[in-house]
PyMOL CGO cylinders between C-alpha atoms (Angstrom):
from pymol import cmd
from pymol.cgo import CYLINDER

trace = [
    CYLINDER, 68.07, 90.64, 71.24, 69.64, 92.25, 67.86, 0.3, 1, 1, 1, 1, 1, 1,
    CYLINDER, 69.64, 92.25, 67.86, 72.19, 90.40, 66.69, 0.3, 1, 1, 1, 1, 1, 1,
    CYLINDER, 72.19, 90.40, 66.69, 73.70, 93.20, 64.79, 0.3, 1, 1, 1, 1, 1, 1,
    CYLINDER, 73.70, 93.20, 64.79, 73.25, 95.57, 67.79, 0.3, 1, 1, 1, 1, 1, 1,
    CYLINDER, 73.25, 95.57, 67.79, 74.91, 93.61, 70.08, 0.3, 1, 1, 1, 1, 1, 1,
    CYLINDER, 74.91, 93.61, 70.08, 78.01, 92.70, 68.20, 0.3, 1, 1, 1, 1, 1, 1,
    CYLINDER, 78.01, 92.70, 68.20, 78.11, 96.73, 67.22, 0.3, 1, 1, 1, 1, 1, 1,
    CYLINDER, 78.11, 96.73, 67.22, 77.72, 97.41, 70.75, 0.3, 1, 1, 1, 1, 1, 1,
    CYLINDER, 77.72, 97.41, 70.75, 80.63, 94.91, 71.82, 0.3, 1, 1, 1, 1, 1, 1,
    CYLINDER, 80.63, 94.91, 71.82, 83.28, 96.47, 69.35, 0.3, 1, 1, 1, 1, 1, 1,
    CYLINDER, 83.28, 96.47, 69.35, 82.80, 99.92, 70.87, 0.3, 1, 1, 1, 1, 1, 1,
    CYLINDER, 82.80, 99.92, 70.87, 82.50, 98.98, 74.48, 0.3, 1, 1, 1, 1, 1, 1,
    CYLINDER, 82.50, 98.98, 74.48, 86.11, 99.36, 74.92, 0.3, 1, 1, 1, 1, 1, 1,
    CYLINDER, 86.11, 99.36, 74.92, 85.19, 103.23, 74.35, 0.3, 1, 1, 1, 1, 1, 1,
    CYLINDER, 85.19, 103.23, 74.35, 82.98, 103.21, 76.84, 0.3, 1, 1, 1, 1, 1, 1,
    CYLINDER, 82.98, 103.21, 76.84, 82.79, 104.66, 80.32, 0.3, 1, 1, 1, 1, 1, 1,
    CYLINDER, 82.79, 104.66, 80.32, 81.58, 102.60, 83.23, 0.3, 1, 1, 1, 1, 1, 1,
    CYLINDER, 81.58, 102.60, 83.23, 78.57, 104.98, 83.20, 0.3, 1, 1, 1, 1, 1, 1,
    CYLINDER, 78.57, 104.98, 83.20, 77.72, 104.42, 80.01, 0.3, 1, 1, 1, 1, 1, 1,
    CYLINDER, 77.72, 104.42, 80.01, 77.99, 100.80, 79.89, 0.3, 1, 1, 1, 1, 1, 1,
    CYLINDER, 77.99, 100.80, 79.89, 75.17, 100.70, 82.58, 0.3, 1, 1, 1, 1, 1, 1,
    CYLINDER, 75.17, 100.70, 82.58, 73.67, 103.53, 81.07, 0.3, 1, 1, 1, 1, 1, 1,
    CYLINDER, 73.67, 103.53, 81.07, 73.50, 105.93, 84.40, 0.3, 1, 1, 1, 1, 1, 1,
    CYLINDER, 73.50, 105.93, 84.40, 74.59, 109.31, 84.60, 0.3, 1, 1, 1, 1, 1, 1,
    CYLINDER, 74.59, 109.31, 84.60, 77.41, 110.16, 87.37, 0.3, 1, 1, 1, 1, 1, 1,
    CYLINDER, 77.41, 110.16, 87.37, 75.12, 111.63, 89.74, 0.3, 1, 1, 1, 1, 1, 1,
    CYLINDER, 75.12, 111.63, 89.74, 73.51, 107.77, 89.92, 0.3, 1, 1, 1, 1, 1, 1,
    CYLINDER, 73.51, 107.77, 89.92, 73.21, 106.60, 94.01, 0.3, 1, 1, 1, 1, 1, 1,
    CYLINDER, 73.21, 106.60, 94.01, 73.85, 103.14, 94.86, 0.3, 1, 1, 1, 1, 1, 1,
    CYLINDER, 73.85, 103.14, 94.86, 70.00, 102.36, 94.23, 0.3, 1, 1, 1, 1, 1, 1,
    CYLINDER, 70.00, 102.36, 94.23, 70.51, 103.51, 90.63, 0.3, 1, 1, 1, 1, 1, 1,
    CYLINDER, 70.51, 103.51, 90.63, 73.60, 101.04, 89.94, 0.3, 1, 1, 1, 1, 1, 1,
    CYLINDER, 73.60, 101.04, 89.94, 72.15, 98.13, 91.25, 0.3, 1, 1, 1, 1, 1, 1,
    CYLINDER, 72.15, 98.13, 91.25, 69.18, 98.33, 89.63, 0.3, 1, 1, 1, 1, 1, 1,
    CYLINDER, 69.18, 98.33, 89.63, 71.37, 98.79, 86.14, 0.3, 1, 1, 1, 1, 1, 1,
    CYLINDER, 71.37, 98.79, 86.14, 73.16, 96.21, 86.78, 0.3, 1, 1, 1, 1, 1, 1,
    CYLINDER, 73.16, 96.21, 86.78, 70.51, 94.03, 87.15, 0.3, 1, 1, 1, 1, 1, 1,
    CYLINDER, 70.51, 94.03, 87.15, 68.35, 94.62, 84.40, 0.3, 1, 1, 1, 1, 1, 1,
    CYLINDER, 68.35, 94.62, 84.40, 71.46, 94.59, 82.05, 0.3, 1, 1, 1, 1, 1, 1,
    CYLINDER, 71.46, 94.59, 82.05, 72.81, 91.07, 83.89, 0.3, 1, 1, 1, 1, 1, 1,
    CYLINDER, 72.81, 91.07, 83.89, 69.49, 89.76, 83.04, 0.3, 1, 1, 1, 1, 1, 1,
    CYLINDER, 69.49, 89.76, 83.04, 69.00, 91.04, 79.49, 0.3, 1, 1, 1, 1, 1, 1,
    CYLINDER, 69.00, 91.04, 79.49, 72.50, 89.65, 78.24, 0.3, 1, 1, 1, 1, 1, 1,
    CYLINDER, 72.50, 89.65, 78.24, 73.45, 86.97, 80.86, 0.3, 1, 1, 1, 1, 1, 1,
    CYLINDER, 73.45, 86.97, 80.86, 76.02, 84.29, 78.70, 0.3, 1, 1, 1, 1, 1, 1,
    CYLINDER, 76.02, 84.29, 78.70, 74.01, 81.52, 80.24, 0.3, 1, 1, 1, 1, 1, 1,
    CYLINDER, 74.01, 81.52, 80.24, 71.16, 82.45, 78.66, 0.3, 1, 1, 1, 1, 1, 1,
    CYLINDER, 71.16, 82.45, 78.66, 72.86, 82.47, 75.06, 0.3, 1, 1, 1, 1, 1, 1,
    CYLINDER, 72.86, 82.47, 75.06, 75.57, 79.45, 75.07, 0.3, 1, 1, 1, 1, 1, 1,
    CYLINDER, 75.57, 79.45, 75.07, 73.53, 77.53, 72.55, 0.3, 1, 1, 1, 1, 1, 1,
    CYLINDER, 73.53, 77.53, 72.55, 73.29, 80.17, 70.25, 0.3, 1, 1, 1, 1, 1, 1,
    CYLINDER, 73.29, 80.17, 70.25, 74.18, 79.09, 66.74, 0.3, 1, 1, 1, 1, 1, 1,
    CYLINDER, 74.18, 79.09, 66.74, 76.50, 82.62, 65.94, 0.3, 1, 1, 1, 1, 1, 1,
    CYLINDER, 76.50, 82.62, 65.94, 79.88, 82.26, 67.41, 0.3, 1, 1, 1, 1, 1, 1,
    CYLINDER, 79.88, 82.26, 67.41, 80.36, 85.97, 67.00, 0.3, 1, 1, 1, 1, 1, 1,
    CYLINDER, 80.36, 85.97, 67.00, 77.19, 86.57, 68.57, 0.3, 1, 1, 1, 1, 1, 1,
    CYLINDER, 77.19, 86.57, 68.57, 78.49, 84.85, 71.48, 0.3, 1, 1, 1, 1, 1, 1,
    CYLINDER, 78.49, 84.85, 71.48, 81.48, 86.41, 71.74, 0.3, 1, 1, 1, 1, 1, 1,
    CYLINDER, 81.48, 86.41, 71.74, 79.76, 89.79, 71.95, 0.3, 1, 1, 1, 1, 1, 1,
    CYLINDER, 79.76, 89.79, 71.95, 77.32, 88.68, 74.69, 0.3, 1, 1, 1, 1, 1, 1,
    CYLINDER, 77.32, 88.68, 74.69, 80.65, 87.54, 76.53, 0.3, 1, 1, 1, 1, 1, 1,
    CYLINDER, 80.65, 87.54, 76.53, 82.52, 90.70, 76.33, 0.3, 1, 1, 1, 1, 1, 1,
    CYLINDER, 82.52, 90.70, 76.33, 79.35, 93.47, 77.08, 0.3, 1, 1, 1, 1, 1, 1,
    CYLINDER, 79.35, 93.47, 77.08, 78.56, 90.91, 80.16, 0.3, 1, 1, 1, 1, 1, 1,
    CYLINDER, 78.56, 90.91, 80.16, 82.41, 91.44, 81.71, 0.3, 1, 1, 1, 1, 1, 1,
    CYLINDER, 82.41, 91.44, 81.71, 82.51, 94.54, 81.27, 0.3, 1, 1, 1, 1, 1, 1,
    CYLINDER, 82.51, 94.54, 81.27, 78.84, 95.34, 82.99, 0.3, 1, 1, 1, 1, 1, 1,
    CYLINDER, 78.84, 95.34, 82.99, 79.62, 93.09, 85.88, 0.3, 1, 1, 1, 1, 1, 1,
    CYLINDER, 79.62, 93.09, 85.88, 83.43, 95.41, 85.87, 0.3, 1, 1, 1, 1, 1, 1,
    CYLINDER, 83.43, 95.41, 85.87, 81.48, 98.53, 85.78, 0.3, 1, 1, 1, 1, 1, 1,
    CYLINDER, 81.48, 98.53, 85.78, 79.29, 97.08, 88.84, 0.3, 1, 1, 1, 1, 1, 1,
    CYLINDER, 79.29, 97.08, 88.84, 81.80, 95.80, 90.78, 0.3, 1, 1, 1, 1, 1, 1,
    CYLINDER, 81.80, 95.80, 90.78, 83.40, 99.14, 90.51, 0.3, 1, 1, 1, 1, 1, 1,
    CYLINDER, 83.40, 99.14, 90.51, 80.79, 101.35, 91.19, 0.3, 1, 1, 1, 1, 1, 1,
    CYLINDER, 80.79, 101.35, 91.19, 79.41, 99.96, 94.10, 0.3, 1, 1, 1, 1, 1, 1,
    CYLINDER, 79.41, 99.96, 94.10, 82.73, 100.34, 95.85, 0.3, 1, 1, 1, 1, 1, 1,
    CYLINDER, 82.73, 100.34, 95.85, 82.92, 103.93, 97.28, 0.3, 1, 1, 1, 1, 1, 1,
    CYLINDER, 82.92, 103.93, 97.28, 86.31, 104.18, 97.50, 0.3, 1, 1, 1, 1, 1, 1,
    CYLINDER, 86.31, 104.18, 97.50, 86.74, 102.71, 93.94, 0.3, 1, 1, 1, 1, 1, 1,
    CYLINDER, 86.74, 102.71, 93.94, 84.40, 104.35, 92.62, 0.3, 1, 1, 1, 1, 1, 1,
    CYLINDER, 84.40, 104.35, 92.62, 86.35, 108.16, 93.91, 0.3, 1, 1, 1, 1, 1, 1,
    CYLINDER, 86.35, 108.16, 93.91, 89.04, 106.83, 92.48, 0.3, 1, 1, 1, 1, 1, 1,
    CYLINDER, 89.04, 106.83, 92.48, 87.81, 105.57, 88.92, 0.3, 1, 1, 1, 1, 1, 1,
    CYLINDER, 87.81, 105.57, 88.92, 85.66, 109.06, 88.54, 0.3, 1, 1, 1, 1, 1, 1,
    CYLINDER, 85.66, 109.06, 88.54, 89.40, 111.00, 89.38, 0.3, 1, 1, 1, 1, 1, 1,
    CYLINDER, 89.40, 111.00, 89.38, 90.84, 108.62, 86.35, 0.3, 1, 1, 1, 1, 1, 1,
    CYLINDER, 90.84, 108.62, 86.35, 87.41, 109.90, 84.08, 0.3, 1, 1, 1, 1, 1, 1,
    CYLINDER, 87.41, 109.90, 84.08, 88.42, 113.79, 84.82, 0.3, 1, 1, 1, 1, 1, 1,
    CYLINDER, 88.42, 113.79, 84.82, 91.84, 113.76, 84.42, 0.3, 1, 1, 1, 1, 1, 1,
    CYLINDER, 91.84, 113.76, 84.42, 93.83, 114.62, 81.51, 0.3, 1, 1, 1, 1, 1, 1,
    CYLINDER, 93.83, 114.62, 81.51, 94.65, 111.03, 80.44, 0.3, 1, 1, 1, 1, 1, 1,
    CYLINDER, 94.65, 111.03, 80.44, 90.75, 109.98, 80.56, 0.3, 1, 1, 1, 1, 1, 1,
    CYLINDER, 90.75, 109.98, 80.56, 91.10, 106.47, 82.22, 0.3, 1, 1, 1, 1, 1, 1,
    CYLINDER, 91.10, 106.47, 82.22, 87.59, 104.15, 80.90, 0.3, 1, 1, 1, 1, 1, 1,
    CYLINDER, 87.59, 104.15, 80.90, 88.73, 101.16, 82.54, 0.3, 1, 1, 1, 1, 1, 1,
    CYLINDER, 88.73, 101.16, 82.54, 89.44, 100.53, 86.71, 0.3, 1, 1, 1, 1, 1, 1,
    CYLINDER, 89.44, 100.53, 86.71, 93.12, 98.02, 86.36, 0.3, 1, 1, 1, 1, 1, 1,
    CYLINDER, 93.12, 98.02, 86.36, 95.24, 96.43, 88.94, 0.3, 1, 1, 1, 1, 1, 1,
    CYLINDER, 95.24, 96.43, 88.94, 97.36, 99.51, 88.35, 0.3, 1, 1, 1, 1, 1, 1,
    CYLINDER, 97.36, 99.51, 88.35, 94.85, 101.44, 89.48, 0.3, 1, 1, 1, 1, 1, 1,
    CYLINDER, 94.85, 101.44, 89.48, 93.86, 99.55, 92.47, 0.3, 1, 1, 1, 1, 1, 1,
    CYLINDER, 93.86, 99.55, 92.47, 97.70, 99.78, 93.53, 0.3, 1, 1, 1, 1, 1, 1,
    CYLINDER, 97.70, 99.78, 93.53, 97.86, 103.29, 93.04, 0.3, 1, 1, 1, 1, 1, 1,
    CYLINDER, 97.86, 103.29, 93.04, 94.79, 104.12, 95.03, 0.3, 1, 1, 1, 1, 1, 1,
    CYLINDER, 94.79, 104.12, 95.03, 96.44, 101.56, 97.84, 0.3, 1, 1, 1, 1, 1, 1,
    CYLINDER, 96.44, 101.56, 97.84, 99.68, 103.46, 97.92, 0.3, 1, 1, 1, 1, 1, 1,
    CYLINDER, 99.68, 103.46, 97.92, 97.54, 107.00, 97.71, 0.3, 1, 1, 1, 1, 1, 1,
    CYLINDER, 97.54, 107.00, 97.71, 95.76, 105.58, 100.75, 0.3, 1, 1, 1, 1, 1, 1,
    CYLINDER, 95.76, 105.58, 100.75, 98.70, 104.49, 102.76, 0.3, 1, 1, 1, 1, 1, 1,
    CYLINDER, 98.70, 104.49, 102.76, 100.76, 107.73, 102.04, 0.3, 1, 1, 1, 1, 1, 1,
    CYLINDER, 100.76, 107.73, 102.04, 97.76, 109.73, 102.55, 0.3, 1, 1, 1, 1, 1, 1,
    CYLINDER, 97.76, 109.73, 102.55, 97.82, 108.17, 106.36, 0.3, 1, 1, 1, 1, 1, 1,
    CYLINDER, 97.82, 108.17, 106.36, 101.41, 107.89, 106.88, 0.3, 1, 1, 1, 1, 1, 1,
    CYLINDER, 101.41, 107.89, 106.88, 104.15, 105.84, 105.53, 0.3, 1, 1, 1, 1, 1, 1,
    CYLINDER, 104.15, 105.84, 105.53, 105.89, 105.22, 109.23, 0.3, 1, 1, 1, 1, 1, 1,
    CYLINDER, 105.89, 105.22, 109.23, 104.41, 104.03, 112.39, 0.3, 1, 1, 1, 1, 1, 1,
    CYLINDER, 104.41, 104.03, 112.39, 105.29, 107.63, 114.19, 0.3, 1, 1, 1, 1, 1, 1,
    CYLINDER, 105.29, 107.63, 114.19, 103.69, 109.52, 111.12, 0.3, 1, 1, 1, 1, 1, 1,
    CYLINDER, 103.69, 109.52, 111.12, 100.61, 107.59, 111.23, 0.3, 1, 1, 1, 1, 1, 1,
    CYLINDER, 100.61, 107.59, 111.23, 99.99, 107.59, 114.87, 0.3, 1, 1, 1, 1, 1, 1,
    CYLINDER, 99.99, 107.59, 114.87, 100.77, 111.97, 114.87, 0.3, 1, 1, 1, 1, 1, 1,
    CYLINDER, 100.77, 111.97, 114.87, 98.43, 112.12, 111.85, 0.3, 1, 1, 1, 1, 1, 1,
    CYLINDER, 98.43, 112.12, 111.85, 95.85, 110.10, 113.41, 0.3, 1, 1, 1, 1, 1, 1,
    CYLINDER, 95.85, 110.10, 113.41, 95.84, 112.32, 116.81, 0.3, 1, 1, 1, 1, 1, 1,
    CYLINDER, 95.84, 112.32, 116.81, 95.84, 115.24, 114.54, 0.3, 1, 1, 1, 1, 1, 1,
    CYLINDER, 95.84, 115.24, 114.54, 92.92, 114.26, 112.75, 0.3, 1, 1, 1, 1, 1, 1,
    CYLINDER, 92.92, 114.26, 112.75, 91.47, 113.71, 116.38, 0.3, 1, 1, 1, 1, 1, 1,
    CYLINDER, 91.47, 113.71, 116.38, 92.12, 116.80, 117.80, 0.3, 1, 1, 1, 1, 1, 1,
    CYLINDER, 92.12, 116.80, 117.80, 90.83, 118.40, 114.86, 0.3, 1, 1, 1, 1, 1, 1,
    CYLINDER, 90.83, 118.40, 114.86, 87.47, 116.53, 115.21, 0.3, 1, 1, 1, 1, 1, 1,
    CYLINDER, 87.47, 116.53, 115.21, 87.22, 117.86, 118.15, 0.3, 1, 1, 1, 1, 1, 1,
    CYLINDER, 87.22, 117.86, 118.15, 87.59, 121.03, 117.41, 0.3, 1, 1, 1, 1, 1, 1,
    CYLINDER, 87.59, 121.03, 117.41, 91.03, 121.40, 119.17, 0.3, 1, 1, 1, 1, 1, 1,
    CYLINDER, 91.03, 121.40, 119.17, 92.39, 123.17, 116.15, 0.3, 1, 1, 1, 1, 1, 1,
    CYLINDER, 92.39, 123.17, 116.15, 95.53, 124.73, 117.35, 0.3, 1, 1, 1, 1, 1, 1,
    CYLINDER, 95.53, 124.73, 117.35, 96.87, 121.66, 119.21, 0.3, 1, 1, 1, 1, 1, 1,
    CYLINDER, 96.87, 121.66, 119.21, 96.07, 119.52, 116.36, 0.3, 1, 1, 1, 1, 1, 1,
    CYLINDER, 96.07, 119.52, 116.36, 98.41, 121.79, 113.87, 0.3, 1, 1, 1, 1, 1, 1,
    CYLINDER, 98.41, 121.79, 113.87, 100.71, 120.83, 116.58, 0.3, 1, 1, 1, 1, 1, 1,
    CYLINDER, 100.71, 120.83, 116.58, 100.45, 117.21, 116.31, 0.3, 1, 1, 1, 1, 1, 1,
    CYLINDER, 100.45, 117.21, 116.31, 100.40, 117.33, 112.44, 0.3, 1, 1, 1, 1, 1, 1,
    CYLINDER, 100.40, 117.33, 112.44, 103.99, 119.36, 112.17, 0.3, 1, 1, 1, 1, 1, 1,
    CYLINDER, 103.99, 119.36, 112.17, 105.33, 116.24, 114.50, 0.3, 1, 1, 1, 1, 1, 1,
    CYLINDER, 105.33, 116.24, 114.50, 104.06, 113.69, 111.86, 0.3, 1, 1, 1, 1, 1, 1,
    CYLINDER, 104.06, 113.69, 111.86, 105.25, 115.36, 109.49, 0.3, 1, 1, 1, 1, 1, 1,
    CYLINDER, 105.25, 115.36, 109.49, 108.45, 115.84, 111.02, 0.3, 1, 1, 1, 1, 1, 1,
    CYLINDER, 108.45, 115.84, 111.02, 108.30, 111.80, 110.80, 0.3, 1, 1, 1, 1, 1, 1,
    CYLINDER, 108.30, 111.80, 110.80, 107.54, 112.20, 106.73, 0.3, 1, 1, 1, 1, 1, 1,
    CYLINDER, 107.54, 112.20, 106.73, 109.16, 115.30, 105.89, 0.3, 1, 1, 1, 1, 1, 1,
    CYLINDER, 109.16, 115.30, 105.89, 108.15, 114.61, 102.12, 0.3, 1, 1, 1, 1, 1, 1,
    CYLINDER, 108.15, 114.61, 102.12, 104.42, 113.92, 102.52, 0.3, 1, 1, 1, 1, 1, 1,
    CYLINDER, 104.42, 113.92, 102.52, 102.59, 116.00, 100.83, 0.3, 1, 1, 1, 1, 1, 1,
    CYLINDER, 102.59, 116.00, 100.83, 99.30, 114.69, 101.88, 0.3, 1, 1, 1, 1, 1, 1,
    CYLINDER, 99.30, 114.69, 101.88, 100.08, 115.91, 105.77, 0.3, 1, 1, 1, 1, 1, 1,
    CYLINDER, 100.08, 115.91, 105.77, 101.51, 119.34, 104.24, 0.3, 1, 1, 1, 1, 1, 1,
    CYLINDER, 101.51, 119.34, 104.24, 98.10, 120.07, 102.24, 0.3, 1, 1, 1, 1, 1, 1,
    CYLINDER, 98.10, 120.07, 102.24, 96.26, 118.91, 105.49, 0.3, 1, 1, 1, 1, 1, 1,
    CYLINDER, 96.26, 118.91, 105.49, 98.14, 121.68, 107.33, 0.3, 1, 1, 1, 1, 1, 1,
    CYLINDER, 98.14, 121.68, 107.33, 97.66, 124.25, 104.42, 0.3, 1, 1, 1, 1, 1, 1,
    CYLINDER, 97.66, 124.25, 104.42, 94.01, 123.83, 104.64, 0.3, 1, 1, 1, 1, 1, 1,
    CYLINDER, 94.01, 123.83, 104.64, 93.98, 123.53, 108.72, 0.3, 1, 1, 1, 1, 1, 1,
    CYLINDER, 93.98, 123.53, 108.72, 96.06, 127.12, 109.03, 0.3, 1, 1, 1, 1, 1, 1,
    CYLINDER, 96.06, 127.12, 109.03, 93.81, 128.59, 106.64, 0.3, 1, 1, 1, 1, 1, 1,
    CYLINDER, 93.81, 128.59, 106.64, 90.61, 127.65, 109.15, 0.3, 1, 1, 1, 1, 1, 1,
]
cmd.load_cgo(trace, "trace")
């Protein structure tokens, strides 16, 4: 390994997309991010370095290995994954998946299903019905959920997009 290139590559990693960090375009299937993963993991593993004589050298190995195991964990995760490539196209670019993140997708989750027991139970017949191809009685169900949640927006879309059908 290049010492010089891998204490560049740890001061810009912050800059850095989870992509980019494993080197894999968007587009990469879980075969792809494993197999990144892995290679880098192996290539820059701490353990493999702790008795280097360079401090900073060290220190570099430390902070590209987090954040390649972060961009794995991350990745693999469908549902994380959605959500950090939403935080990558939006207008405040987002590089990094946080614990504000993962409480923000929770609470998009949970209001996406319902935020009351009534709601969720309407919304989950809906969805149901609709399956099924019951289209008409599953509107039906969906304006009683969201006569449960009167402000969720997440049934009102749903309804938008079912009346359209």
């Amino acid at each position: 390994m290049d010492l010089s290139k891998l204490i560049a590559l740890a001061s810009k990693i912050d800059q850095l997309d989870y992509y980019q960090v494993l080197g894999l375009q968007r587009e990469a299937d879980m075969r792809d991010i494993r197999a990144a993963y892995h290679k880098r993991a192996r290539a820059i593993h701490p353990d493999l370095f702790y008795e280097h004589p360079n401090e900073e050298f060290r220190f570099a190995i430390d902070k590209i290995f987090k954040r390649v195991a972060e961009a794995y964990v991350i990745l693999r995760d469908s549902e994380k994954r959605k959500f950090y490539d939403k935080g990558l196209d939006g207008e405040n670019k987002r590089l990094r998946y946080t614990d504000v993140d993962e409480q923000a997708m929770r609470e998009e989750k949970r209001h996406a299903s319902g935020k009351t027991l009534q709601g969720r139970k309407y919304y989950k017949e809906a969805v149901r019905l609709h399956e099924e191809g019951n289209l008409k009685k599953a509107i039906q169900t969906l304006k009683m959920a969201i006569g449960f949640e009167s402000d969720n927006e997440s049934f009102r879309e749903v309804l938008e997009q079912w009346t359209e059908e």
